[in-house]
FIVOLUM-144971 format. One line per 2 residues: number of its first residue (from 1); for each residue x, y, z of C-alpha. Coordinates in steps of 0.5 Angstrom, whole numbers, padded with zeros to 4 digits. Layout:
<milums>
NUM	X,Y,Z | ... .
</milums>
This chain:
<milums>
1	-0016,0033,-0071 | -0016,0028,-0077 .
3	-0022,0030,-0082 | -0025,0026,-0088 .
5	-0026,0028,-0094 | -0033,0034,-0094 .
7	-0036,0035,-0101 | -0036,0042,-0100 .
9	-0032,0046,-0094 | -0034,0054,-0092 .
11	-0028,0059,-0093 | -0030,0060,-0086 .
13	-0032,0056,-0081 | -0038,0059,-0077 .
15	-0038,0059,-0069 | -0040,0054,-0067 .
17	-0036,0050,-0072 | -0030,0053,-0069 .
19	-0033,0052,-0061 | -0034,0044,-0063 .
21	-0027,0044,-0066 | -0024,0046,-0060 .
23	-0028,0041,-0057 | -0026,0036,-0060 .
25	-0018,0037,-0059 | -0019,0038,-0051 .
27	-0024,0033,-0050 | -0020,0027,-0048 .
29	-0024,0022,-0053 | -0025,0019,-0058 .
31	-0030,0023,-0063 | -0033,0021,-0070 .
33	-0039,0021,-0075 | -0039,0015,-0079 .
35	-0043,0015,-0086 | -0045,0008,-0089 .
37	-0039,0004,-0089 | -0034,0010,-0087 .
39	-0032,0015,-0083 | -0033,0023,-0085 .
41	-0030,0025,-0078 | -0025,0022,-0074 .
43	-0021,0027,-0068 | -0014,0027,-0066 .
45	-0016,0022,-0059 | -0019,0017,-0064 .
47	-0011,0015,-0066 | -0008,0015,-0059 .
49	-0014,0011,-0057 | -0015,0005,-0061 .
51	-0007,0005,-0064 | -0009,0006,-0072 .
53	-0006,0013,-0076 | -0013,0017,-0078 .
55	-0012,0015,-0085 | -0013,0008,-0083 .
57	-0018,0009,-0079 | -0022,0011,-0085 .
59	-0020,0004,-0089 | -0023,0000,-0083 .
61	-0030,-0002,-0082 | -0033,0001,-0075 .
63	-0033,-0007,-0073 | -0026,-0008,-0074 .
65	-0023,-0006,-0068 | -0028,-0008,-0064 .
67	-0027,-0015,-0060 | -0030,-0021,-0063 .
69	-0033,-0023,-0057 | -0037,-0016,-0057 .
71	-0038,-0015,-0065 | -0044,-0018,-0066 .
73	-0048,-0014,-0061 | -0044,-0007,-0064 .
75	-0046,-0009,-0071 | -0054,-0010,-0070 .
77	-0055,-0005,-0065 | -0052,0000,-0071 .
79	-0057,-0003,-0076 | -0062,-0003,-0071 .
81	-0061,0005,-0070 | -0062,0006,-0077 .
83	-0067,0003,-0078 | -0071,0008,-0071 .
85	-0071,0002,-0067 | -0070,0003,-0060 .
87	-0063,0002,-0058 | -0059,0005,-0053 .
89	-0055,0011,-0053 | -0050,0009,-0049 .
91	-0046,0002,-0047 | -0039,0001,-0046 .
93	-0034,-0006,-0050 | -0028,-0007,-0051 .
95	-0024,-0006,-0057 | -0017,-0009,-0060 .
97	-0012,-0003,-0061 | -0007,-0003,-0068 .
99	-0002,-0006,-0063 | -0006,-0013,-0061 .
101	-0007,-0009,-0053 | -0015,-0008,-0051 .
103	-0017,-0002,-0048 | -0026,-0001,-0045 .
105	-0028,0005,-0048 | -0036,0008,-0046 .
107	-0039,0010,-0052 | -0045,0015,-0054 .
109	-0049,0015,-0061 | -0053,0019,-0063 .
111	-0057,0019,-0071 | -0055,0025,-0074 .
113	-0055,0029,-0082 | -0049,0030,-0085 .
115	-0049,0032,-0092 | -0056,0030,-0093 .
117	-0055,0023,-0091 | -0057,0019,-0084 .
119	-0050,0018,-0080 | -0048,0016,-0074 .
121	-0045,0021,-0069 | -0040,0018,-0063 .
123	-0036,0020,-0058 | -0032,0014,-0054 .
125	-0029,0015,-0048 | -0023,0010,-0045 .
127	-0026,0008,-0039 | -0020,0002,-0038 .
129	-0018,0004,-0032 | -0025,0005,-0029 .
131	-0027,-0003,-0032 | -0020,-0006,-0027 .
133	-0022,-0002,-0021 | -0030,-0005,-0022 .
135	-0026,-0011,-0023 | -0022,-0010,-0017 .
137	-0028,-0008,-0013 | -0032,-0014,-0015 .
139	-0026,-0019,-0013 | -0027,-0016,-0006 .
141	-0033,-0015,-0006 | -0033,-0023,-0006 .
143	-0028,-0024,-0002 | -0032,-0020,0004 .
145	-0037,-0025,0002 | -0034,-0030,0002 .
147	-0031,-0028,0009 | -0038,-0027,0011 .
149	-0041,-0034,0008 | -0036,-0038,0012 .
151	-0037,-0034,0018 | -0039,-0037,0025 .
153	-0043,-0032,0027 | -0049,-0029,0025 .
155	-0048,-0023,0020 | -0054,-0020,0018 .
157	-0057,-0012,0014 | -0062,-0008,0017 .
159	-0065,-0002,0013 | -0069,0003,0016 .
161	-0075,0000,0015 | -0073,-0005,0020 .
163	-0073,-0010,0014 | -0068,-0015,0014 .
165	-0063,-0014,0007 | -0059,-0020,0008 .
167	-0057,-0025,0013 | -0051,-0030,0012 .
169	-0052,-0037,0011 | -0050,-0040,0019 .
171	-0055,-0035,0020 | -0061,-0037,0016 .
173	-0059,-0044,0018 | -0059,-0043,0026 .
175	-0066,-0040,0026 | -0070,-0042,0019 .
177	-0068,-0048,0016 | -0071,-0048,0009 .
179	-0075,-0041,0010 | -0070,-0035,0008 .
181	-0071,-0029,0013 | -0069,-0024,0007 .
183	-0074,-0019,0006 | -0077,-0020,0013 .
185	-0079,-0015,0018 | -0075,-0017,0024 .
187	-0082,-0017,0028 | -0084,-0022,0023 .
189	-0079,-0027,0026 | -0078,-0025,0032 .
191	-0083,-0025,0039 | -0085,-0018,0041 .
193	-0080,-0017,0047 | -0075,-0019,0043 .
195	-0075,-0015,0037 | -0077,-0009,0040 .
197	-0071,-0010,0043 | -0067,-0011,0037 .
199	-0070,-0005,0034 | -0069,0000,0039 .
201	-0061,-0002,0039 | -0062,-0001,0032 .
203	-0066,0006,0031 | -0061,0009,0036 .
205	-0054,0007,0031 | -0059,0010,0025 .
207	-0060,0015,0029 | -0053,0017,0032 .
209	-0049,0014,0026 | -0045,0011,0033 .
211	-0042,0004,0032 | -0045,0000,0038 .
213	-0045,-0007,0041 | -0050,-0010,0045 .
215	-0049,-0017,0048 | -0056,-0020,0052 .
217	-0061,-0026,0051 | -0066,-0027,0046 .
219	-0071,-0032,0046 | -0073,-0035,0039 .
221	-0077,-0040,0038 | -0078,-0041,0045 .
223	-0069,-0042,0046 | -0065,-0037,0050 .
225	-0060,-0034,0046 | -0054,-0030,0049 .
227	-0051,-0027,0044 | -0046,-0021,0044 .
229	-0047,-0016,0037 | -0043,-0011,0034 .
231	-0048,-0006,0030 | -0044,-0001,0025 .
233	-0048,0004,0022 | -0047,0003,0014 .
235	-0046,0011,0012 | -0048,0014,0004 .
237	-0043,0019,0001 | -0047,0025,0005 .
239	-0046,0021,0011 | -0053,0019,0012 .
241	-0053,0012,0015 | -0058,0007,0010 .
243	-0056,0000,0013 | -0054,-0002,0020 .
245	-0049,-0009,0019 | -0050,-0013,0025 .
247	-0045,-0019,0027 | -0047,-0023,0034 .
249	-0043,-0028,0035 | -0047,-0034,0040 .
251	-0044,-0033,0047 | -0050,-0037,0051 .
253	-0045,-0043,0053 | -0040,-0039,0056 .
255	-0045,-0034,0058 | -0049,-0038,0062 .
257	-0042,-0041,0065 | -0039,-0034,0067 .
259	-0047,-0033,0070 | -0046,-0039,0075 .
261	-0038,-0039,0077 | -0037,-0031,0077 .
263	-0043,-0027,0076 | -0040,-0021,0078 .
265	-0033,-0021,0074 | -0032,-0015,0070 .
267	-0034,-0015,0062 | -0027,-0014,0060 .
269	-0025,-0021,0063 | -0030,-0025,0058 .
271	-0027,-0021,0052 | -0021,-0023,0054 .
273	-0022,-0030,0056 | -0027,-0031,0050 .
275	-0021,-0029,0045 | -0018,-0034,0041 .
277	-0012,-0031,0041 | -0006,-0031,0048 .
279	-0007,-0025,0052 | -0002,-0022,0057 .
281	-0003,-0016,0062 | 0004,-0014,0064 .
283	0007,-0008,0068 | 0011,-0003,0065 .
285	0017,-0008,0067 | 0015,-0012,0063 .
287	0012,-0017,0070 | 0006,-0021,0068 .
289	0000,-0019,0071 | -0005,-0023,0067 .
291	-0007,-0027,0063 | -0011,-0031,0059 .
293	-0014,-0039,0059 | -0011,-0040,0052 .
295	-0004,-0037,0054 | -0004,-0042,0058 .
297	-0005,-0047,0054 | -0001,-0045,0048 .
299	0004,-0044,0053 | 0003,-0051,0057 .
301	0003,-0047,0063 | 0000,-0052,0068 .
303	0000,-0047,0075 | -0002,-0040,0075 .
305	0004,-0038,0080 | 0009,-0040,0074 .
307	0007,-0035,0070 | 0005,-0029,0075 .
309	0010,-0024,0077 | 0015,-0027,0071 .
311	0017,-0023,0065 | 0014,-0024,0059 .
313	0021,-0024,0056 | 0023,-0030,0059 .
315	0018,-0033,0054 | 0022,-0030,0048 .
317	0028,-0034,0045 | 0035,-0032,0046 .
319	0036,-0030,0039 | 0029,-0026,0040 .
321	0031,-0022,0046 | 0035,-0016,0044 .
323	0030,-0015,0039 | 0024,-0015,0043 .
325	0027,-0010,0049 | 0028,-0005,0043 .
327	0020,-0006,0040 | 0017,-0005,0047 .
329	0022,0002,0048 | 0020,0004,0041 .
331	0012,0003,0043 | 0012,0005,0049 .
333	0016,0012,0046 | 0011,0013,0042 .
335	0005,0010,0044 | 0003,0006,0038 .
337	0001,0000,0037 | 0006,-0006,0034 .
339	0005,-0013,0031 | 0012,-0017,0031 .
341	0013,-0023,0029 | 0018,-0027,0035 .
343	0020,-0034,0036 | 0017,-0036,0043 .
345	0019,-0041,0047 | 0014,-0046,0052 .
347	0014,-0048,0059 | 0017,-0056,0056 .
349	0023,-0051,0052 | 0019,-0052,0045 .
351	0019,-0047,0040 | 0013,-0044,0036 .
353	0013,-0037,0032 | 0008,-0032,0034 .
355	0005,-0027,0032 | 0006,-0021,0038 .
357	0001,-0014,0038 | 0004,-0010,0044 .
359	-0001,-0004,0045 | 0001,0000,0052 .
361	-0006,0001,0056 | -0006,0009,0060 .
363	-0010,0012,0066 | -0015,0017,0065 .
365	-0009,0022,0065 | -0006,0019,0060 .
367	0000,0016,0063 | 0002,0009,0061 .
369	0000,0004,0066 | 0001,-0003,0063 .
371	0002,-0006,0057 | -0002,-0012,0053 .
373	0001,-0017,0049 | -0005,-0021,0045 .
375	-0001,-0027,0041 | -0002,-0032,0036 .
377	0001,-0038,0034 | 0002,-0037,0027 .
379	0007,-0043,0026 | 0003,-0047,0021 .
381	0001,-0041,0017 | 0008,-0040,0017 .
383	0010,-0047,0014 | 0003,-0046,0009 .
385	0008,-0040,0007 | 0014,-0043,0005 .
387	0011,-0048,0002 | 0006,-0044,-0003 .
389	0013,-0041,-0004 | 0017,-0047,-0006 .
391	0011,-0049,-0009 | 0012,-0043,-0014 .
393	0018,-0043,-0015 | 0016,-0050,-0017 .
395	0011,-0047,-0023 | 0018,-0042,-0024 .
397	0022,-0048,-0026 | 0018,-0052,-0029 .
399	0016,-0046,-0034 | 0022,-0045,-0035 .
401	0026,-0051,-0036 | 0019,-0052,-0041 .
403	0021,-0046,-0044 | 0028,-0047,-0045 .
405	0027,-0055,-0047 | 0022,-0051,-0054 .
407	0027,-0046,-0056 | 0034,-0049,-0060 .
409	0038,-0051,-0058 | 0043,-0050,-0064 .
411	0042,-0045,-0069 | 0043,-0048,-0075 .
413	0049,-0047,-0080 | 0045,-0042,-0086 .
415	0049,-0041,-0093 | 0052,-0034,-0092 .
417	0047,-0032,-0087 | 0050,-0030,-0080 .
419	0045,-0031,-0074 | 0044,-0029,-0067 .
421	0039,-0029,-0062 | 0039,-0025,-0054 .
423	0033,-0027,-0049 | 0032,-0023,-0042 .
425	0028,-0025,-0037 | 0023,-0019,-0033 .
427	0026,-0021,-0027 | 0030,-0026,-0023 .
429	0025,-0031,-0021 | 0019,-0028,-0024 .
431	0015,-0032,-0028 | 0016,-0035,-0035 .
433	0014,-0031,-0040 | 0012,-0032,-0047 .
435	0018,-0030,-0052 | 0021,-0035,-0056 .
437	0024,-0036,-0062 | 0025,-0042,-0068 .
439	0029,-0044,-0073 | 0028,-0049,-0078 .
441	0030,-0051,-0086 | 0025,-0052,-0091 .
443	0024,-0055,-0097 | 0030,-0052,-0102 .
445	0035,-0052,-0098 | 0031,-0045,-0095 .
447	0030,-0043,-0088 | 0024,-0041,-0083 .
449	0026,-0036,-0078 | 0020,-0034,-0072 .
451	0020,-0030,-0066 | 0013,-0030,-0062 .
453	0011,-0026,-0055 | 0005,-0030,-0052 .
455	0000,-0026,-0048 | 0001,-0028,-0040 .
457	0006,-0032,-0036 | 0008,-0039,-0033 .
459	0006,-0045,-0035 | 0001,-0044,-0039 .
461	0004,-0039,-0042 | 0010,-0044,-0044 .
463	0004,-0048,-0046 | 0001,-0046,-0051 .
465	0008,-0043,-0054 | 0010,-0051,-0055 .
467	0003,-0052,-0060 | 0004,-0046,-0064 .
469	0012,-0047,-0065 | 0010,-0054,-0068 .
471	0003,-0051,-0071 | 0007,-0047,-0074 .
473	0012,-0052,-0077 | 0007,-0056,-0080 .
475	0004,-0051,-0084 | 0011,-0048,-0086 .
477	0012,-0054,-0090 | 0006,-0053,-0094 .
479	0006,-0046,-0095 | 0011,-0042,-0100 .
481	0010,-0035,-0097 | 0009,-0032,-0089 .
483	0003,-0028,-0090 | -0001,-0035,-0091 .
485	0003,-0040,-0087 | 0001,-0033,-0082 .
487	-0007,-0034,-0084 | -0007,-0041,-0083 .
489	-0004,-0041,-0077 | -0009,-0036,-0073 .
491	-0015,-0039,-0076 | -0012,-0046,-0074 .
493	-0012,-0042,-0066 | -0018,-0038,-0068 .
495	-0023,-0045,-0069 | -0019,-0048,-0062 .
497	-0021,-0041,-0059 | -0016,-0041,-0056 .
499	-0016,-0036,-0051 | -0008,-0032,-0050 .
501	-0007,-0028,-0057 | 0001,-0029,-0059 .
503	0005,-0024,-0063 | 0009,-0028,-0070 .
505	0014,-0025,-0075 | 0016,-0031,-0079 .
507	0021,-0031,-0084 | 0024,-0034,-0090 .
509	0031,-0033,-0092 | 0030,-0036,-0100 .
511	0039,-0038,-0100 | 0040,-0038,-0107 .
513	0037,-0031,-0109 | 0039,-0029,-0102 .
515	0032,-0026,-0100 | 0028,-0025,-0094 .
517	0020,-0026,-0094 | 0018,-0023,-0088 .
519	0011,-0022,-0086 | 0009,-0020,-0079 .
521	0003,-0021,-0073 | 0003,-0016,-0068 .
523	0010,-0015,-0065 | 0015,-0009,-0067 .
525	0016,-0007,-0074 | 0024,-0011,-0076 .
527	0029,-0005,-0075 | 0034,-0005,-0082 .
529	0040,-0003,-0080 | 0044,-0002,-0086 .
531	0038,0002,-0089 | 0037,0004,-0082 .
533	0029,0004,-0084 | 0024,0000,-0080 .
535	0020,-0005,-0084 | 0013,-0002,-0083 .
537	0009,-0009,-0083 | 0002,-0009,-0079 .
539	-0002,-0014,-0077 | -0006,-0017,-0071 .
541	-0003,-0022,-0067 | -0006,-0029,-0069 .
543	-0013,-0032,-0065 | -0016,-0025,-0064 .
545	-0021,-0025,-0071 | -0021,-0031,-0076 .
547	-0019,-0031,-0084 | -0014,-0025,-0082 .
549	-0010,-0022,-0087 | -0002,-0021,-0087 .
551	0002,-0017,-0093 | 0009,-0021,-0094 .
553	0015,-0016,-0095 | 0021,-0018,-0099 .
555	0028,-0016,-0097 | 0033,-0017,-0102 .
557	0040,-0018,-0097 | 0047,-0015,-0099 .
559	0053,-0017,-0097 | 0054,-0014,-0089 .
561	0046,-0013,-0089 | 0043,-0013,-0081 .
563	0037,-0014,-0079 | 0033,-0013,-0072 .
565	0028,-0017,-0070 | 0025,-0017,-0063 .
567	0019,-0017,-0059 | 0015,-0011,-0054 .
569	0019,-0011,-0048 | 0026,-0008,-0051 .
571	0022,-0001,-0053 | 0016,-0001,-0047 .
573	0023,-0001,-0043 | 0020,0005,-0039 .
575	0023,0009,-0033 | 0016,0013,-0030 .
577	0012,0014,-0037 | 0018,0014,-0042 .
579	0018,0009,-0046 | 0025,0007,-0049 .
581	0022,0006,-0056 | 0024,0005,-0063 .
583	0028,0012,-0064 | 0033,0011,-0058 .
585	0034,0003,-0061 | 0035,0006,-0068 .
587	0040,0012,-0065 | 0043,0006,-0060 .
589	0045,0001,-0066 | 0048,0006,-0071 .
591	0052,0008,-0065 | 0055,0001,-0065 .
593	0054,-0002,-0071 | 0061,-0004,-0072 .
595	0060,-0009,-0066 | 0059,-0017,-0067 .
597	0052,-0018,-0068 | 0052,-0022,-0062 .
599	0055,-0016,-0058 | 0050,-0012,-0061 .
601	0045,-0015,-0059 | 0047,-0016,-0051 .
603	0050,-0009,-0051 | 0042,-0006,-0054 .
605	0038,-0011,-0048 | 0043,-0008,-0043 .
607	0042,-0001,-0045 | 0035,-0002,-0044 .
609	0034,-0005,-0038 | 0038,0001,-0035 .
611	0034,0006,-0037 | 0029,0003,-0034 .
613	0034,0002,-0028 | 0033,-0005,-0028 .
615	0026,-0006,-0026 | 0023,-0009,-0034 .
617	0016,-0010,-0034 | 0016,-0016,-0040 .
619	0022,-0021,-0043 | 0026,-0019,-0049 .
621	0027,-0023,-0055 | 0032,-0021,-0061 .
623	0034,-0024,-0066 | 0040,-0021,-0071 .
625	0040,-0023,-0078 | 0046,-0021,-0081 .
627	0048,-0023,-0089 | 0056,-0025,-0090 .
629	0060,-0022,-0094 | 0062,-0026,-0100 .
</milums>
């Protein structure tokens, strides 16, 4: 636990001061009290939460760490809770931890007295996780609707007051041109005979809970309708139904034909003619017994002896065969149903893929009695496929032939200075990421020496690594110190609002004094070897918050000094939830110091990436920078 300092502390702590201590340690939260502009409490989950040592917690102002775009909102509701304004209690944003990473955190305030004085008392909970499966429930929530939308068939919700909650737009368009139909009772929008109907179809599934389906004429608007409805009971947590969803599908057409040529033919026969799918019956030696209208016409069956009585096999390829008659042992075995892929083959000898679900059929002994095959040609989805995958093969070699063409091509010849670099890819063929590096003289006959990891991946990402690889040289020629090129780049990317934030260490090697002036934004703290110390240099990646300041650190370089500089990915190199981390680079590197810097830095990569057995989650950039002796 992280205490500020208390003007005076009791030589013993009461009970409940012990009780709320302990409270304070296990409570998986951040929890704090904060008086004027600093804090007088701080627990020990405060830390892990947002990146920053207590200490420097206590030198930040509450608004600091959170993010730009929620800061406002956070400040006046503080200024308006102090002055007894009815704000509320509990609400939840997004801050921006010390290492550049944004976490959501709930966050609960309360007026108290500490000392004498008001303060703000606060427990906030990480609540990241929760806000991407929000995220991740929304994004489907709007595909279903978006499904639901485009549907054509008629989807609708009714509550148990037989009032109708939603109907989708083909069904609003089909029965209510500009009149919406939601919030209506289905007695307000259909005659008497139809609606009691109706109702009493869906009084039963909320009375039952039972899925049910219901396929009959309606009339509406003096027009017989027959329409073939599925209604699903739509059950709370305490499996009470509170909505009924319906799809009908308008089958009046079809209908009225099977009415007039077959009024006898079984309900199965419909289904199965209606399906747009190919569906074949066979034997359990495989013989064809049945099959449906559009496996005629995906097959070019022209007469129906041609196909009944032949085994289905003969409509599989040559190279498919061996295949399929192993499928159909291993569903037949075990009963369950199977969805294959195959390469068919037509009555002319064309080919098509098709997408085969086997299911067996059983008696009412549960023997097996025949087998159904429903087939779909999937050829052009197929084609679609390859091309969105070529066509992100496409984005991969543009990014990286882009990234490639941004990084230099030859280091440049420094004066006394030995420099190497090493990039690694997450994966082969995964996308592009952000890593880059520059290297370029200045004014004096010194050098600019810059590594950058920009958030995100792809084209977008080699996009915005291209604007600030030469913002940065531009404002390198006219500042002499890092920290304030560093300043002049962010507020630069700050007023573009540019969305992706970028992690920066920029360096300049002074070659007559044989210094380096370093200055960091947000990447790992440069590892010295010969000292074996990492440069604690901190800083917020550029583009998140405006007129940000960066500290320059001056390192004076002896013969043989080496220093490492690399972005994120080499110590979040992780097996499970164990990092690589910086202690496993510093004992790797004292380990093998004597190699060439080169070797060193190829040896560190190959190091990390099997301890994370070859499954790396970023791109990894190093750069050495060794002095040569004189």
């Amino acid at each position: 636990m992280a205490l500020s300092p208390r003007p005076e502390e009791p030589e013993q702590k009461n009970s409940y001061e012990q009780l709320f201590d302990v409270f304070a340690k296990i409570t998986p939260a951040a929890i704090f009290m904060h008086q004027g502009k600093n804090y007088v409490y701080i627990n020990s989950f405060a830390s892990t939460l947002t990146g920053y040592s207590a200490k420097e917690i206590c030198e930040l102002h509450f608004s600091d760490i959170v993010s730009p775009k929620y800061r406002e909102m956070v400040k006046q509701r503080g200024l308006a809770r102090l002055k007894g304004k009815a704000v509320p209690n509990r609400y939840d944003f997004p801050i921006i931890r010390k290492d550049g990473k944004q976490r959501w955190v709930d966050l609960s305030v309360s007026i108290t007295e500490y000392n004498g004085k008001p303060s703000v008392f606060g427990v906030a909970f990480d609540i990241t996780e929760l806000k991407k499966t929000q995220q991740e429930l929304a994004e489907e929530m709007n595909k279903y609707q978006s499904l639901a939308e485009s549907a054509r068939d008629f989807i609708f919700l009714v509550d148990n007051n037989m009032v109708i909650e939603y109907v989708n737009k083909y069904a609003n368009k089909h029965f209510h041109k500009k009149e919406k139909l939601t919030g209506k009772k289905i007695s307000d929008v259909f005659p008497k005979h139809t609606h009691e109907r109706q109702m009493q179809n869906l009084k039963a599934v909320f009375k039952t809970g039972k899925s049910a389906r219901v396929t009959g004429k309606f009339v509406f608007k003096n027009t017989d309708y027959w329409l073939d409805t599925s209604l699903v009971p739509l059950k709370d947590a305490t499996n009470k139904v509170y909505s009924v969803m319906g799809i009908s599908r308008d089958i009046t057409e079809k209908k009225e034909a099977e009415l007039a040529t077959k009024k006898s033919e079984k309900l199965y026969r419909s289904l199965v003619e209606t399906s747009p799918d190919a569906i074949i019956l066979t034997d359990l030696n495989m013989k064809i017994q049945m099959y449906n209208q559009q496996t005629a016409a995906l097959f070019k069956i022209k007469d129906t002896s041609e196909a009944l009585g032949k085994l289905s096999l003969d409509y599989i390829s040559r190279a498919d065969i061996k295949r399929a008659k192993k499928d159909i042992k291993k569903t037949l075995l075990s009963g369950k149903a199977r969805r294959v892929e195959y390469s068919l083959v037509k009555e002319d000898g064309s080919h098509f893929i098709g997408l085969v679900n086997v299911t067996v059929i059983y008696d009412e002994q549960a023997k097996p009695l025949s087998i159904l095959a429903i087939v779909e040609d999937v050829t052009q989805r197929k084609k679609a496929e390859e091309s969105l995958a070529k066509a992100h093969q496409i984005s991969v070699n543009i990014s990286h032939t882009l990234q490639q063409s941004l990084l230099p091509q030859h280091l440049p010849s420094i004066k006394g200075l030995n420099i190497k670099t090493y990039y690694r890819s997450a994966s082969r063929g995964a996308e592009v990421g952000g890593d880059f590096f520059d290297i370029f003289e200045l004014p004096g006959n010194n050098y600019g020496i810059v590594m950058g990891d920009v958030s995100g991946k792809g084209i977008e990402a080699a996009t915005e690594t291209a604007k600030i690889k030469y913002l940065l040289r531009d404002r390198a020629y006219g500042k002499t110190m890092p920290s304030d090129v560093l300043t002049n780049v962010n507020n630069a990317l700050f007023k573009q609002k540019t969305v992706r934030f970028t992690a920066l260490t920029y360096a300049i090697f002074l070659t007559k004094e044989s210094k380096l002036l370093i200055s960091n934004a947000g990447n790992p703290y440069p590892y010295c070897v010969t000292e074996d110390r990492f440069l604690e240099l901190t800083g917020v990646p550029v583009s998140i918050k405006p007129k940000q300041k960066y500290e320059t650190t001056e390192l004076e370089l002896k013969d043989s000094d080496t220093l490492l500089m690399y972005t994120d990915g080499l110590t979040e190199a992780r097996i499970d939830s164990k990092l690589y981390g910086e202690q496993r680079v510093c004992q790797f590197v004292k380990k093998n110091k004597h190699l060439a810097l080169n070797m060193l830095l190829k040896k560190l990569v190959e190091e990390a990436s099997a301890f994370s057995k070859n499954k790396l989650t970023d791109d990894i950039l190093l750069i050495g920078i060794k002095k040569k002796a004189s």
